[in-house]
C-alpha positions in Angstrom: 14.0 -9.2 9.8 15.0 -7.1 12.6 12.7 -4.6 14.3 13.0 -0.7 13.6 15.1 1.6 15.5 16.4 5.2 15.6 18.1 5.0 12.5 14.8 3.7 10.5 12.2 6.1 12.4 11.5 9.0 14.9 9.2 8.3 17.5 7.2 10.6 19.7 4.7 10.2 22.5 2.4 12.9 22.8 0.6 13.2 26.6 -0.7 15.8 26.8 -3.4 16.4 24.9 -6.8 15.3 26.1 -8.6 16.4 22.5 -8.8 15.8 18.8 -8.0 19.5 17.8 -4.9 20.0 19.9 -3.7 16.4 19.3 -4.1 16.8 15.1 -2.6 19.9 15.9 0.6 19.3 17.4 1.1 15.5 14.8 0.9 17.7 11.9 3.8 19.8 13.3 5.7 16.9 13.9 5.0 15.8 10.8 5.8 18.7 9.0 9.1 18.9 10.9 10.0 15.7 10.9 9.1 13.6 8.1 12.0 14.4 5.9 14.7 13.3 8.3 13.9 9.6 8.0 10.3 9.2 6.3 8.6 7.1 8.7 7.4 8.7 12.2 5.8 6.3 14.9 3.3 8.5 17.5 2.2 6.4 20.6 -0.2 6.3 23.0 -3.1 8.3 21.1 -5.7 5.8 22.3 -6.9 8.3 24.7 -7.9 10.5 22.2 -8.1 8.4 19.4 -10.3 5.3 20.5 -12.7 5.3 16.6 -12.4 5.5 13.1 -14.3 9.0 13.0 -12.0 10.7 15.3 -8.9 9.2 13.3 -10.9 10.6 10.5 -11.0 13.9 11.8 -7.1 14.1 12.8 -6.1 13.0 9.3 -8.2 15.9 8.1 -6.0 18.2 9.9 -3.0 16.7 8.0 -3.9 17.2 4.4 -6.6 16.4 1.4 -7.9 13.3 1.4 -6.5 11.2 -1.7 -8.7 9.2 -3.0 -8.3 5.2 -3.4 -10.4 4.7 -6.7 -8.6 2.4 -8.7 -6.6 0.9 -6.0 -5.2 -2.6 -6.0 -5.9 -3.4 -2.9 -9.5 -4.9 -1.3 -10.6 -2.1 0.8 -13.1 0.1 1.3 -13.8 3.3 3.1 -15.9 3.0 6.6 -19.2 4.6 5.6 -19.1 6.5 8.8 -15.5 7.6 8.4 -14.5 9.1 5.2 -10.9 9.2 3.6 -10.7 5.9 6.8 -10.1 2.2 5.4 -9.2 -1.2 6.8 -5.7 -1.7 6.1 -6.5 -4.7 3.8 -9.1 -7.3 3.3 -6.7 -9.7 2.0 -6.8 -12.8 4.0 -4.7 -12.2 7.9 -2.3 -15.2 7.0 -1.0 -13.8 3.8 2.6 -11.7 4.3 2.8 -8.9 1.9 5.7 -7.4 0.6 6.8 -4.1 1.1 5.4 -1.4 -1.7 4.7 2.5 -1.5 1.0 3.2 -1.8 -0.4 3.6 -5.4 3.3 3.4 -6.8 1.2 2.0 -10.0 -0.6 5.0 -10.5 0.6 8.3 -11.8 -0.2 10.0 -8.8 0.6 8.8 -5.1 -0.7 9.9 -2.0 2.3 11.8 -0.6 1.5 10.2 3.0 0.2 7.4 4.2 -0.9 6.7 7.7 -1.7 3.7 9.9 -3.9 3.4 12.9 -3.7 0.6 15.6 -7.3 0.1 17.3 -6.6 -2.6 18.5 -2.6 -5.2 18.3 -2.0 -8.6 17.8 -0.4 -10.4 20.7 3.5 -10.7 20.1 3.0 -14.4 19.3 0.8 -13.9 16.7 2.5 -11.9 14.2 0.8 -9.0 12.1 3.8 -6.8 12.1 4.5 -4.2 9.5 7.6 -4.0 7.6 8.9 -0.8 6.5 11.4 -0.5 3.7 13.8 2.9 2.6 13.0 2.1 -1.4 15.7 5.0 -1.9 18.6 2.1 -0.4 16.3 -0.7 -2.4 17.3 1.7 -5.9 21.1 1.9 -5.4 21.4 -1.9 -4.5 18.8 -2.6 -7.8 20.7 -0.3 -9.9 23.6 -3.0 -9.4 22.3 -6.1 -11.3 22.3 -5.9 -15.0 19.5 -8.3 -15.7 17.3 -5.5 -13.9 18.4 -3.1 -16.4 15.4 -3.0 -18.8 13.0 -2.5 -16.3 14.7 0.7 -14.5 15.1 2.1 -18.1 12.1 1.3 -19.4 9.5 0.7 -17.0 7.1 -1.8 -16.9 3.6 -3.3 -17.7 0.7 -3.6 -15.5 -2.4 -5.6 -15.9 -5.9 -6.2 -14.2 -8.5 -8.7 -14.6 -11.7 -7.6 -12.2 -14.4 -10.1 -11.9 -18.3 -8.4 -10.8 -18.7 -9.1 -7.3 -22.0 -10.7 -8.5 -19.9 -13.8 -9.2 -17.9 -16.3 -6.7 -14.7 -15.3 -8.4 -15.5 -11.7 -7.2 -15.8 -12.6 -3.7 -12.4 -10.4 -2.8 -11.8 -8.4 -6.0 -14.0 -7.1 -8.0 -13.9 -4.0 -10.2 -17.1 -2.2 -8.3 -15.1 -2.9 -5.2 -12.2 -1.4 -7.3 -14.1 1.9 -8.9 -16.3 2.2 -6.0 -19.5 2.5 -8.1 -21.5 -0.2 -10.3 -21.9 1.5 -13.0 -19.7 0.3 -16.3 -19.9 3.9 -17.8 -18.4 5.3 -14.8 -15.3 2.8 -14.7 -15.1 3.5 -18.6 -14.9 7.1 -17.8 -12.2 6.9 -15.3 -10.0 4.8 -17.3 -10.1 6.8 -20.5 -8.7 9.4 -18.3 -6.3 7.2 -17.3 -5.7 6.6 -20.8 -5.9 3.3 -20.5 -6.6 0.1 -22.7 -9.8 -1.9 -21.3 -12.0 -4.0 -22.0 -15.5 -6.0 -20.7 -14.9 -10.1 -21.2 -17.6 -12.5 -22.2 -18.0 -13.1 -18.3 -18.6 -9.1 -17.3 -15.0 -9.0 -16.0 -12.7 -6.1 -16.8 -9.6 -5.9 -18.1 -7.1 -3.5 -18.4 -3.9 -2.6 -18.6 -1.0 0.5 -19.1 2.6 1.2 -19.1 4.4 2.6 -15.7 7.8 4.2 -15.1 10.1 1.8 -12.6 11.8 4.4 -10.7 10.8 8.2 -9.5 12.4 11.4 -8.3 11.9 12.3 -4.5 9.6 15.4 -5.3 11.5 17.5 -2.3 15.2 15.9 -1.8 15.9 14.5 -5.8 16.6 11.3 -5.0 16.0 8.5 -7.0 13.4 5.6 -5.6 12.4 2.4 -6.6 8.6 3.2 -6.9 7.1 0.5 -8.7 5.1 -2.9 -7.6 6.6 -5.3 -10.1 7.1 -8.1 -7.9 4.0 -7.2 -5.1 1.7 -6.9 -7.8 2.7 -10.1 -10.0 0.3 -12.7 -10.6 2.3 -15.4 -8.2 0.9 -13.2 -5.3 -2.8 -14.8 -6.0 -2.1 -18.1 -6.7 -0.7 -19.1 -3.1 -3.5 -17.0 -1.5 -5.3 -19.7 1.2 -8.5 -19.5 -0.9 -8.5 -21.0 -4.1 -10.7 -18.5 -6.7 -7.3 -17.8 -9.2 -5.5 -20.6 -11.5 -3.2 -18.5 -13.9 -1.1 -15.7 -13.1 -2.1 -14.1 -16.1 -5.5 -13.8 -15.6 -5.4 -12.9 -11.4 -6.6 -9.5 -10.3 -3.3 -8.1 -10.6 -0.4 -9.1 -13.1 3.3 -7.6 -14.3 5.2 -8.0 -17.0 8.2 -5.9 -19.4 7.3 -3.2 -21.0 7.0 -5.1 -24.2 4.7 -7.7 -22.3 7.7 -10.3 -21.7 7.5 -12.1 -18.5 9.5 -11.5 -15.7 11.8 -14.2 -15.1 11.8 -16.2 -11.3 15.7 -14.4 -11.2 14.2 -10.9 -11.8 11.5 -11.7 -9.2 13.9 -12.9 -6.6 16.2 -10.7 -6.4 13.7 -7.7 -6.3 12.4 -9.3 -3.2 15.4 -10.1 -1.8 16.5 -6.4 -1.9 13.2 -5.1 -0.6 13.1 -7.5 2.4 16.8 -7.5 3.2 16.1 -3.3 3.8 12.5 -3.7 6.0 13.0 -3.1 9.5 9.3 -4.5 11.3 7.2 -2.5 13.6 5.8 -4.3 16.6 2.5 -2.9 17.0 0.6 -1.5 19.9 -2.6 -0.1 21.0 -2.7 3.6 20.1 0.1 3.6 17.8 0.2 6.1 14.7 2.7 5.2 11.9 3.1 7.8 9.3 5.1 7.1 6.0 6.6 9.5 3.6 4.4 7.7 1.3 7.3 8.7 -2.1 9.9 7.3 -0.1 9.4 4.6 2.7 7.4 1.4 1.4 5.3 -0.7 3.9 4.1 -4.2 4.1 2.4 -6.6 6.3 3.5 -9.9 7.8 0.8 -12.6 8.5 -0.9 -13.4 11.0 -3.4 -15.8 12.9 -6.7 -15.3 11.8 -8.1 -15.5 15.4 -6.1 -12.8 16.0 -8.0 -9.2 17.2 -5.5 -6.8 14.9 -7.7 -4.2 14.1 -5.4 -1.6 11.7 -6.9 1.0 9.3 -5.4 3.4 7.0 -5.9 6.7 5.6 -4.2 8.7 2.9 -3.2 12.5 1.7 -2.0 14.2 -1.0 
């Protein structure tokens, strides 16, 4: 994987700012100037201004509403000190993650997504982040036959959500999920949703809904592959370096056909294949802002040591 250049991103450095108003002020410009060009803008040496989460807080603020994570696939949650801030993921630092847009299950995405680096890995270490034109990712998909059910028809998500009152809840868990502990709550929100659920014998919950493949850019009409069939599969969890998950099936996450048939190993290859043969990897460093057009340009993360100090959050806007 090669590492991102003009063609994959703008990049600015903004100097002269010395406070949190002017700086928020002058990235959301940028942004809104910007952002369509390529989708992904790269903002250094903010570490001046921007040296905690509650100032990153108070920039993304500036940039748009706060969209909220409930529901979310990922383990995080927000710094209670910082709302609208996360960690970038509580997943464990060795484990590389493809590249996906943010929420591309859900019905609604954040249209941005940024990262902030308190803090980067040495070079040796790893940690970089991938980031992946999912526009480029659709024509090449659209290609393959075999992938012709799932653009047409869409596919089939499931989630199995432990209590994080047992050891198999130690990462996922549905109150770290639904950000509450109370069941009538999460049945509340998912009836919403409109989807199907259920409480096991064990006080997990499962559910699960149907999803769309492929989206229309909401500004330039393209057409992007804006789903997380093969980031969200149960395969993910069983090659995790703890051992809590034995069956695909039954991990936190799981995909599947529309009509519930499994996705075959070919299917599952070649949509990664495709997604990593179009990420371009930022090298991070201290001070660094990445901003994505969250319905366009996927990221990821590549592992790295857990000694390391990489210290990334995230925050999101509608």
């Amino acid at each position: 994987m090669s590492y991102a250049g003009d063609a994959d991103l703008d990049v600015f450095r903004l100097t002269e700012d010395d406070n949190i108003a002017d700086l928020s002020t002058n990235i959301y410009e940028t942004v809104h100037n910007n952002i369509d060009k390529k989708g992904a803008i790269l903002f250094k040496g903010l570490s001046g201004v921007i040296s905690n989460n509650q100032e990153f807080g108070k920039m993304v603020e500036k940039l748009g509403e706060k969209f909220s994570y409930t529901a979310g696939f990922a383990t995080r949650e927000e710094f209670g000190d910082a709302p609208g801030v996360m960690s970038a993921s509580d997943d464990p630092p060795e484990v590389t993650m493809e590249p996906h847009l943010e929420m591309s299950y859900s019905k609604t995405m954040p249209s941005r997504i940024m990262f902030y680096c308190h803090q980067a890995p040495q070079p040796w270490e790893g940690g970089q982040t991938p980031i992946c034109d999912m526009r480029k990712v659709h024509q090449e998909l659209q290609k393959h036959s075999i992938l012709q059910p799932l653009l047409d028809e869409g596919l089939r998500y499931y989630r199995t959500l432990p209590s994080r009152k047992t050891s198999q809840g130690a990462l996922y868990s549905w109150e770290k999920t639904f950000f509450t502990e109370d069941k009538a709550s999460v049945e509340s929100t998912l009836a919403g949703l409109g989807y199907d659920m259920e409480w096991t014998d064990d006080g997990s919950l499962r559910y699960s809904y149907l999803m769309t493949s492929v989206r229309t850019h909401p500004l330039s009409g393209e057409m992007v592959w804006s789903n997380q069939s093969s980031v969200c599969h149960g395969s993910y969890y069983l090659d995790l370096p703890i051992t809590l998950y034995q069956e695909e099936e039954f991990a936190p996450s799981h995909t599947a056909h529309k009509d519930g048939r499994a996705f075959t190993s070919q299917e599952l290859a070649l949509i990664r294949r495709e997604q990593w043969e179009h990420c371009r990897a930022i090298a991070w460093e201290e001070g660094d802002l990445l901003v994505l057009d969250n319905y366009a340009v996927a990221h990821g993360r590549v592992g790295f040591s857990p000694s390391s100090n990489r210290r990334l959050v995230v925050a999101m806007t509608k």
